[in-house]
C-alpha positions in Angstrom: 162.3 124.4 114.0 160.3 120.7 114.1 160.9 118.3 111.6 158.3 117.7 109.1 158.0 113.7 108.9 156.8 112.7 105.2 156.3 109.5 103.5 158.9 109.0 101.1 157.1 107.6 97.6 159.8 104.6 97.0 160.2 102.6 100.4 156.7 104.1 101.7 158.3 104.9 105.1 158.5 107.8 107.0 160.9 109.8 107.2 162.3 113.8 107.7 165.4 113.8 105.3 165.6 113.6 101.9 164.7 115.4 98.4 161.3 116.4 96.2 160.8 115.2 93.1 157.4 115.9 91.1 156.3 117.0 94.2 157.1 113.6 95.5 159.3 113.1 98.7 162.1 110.5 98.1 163.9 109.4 101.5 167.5 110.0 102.1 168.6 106.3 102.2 166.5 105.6 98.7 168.4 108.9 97.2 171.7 107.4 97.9 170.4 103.7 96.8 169.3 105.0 93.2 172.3 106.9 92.9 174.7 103.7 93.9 172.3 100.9 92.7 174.2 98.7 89.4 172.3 98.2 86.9 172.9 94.1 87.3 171.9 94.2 91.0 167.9 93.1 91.6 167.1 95.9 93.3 168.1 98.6 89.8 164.8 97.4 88.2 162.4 97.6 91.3 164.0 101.2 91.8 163.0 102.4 87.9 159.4 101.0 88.4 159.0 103.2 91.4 161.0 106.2 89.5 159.0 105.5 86.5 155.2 105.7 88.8 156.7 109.0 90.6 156.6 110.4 87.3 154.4 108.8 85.6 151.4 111.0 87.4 152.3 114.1 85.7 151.1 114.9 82.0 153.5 116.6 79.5 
């Protein structure tokens, strides 16, 4: 069985492991960084903006 390579919608590379969320594809490596991320380092904020678009594009 092939692979299917998507675009994962936090680090916009590609990529074939990893989860759906909203119908969005989050990469392996950026599921185990917003997991692990403290919420001092830098990167915690830039991760909740992307979280934050991801769902953002659905209505409730």
């Amino acid at each position: 069985m092939e692979k299917q390579i998507k675009t994962c919608s936090v680090c916009h590379e590609q990529h074939t492991k990893g989860i759906e969320v909203f119908s969005s594809f989050i990469c392996q490596h950026c599921e185990v960084e917003i997991v692990e991320v403290d919420s001092s380092h830098f990167r915690y904020q830039l991760l909740v903006d992307q979280l934050k678009r991801i769902s953002g594009a659905f209505s409730y």
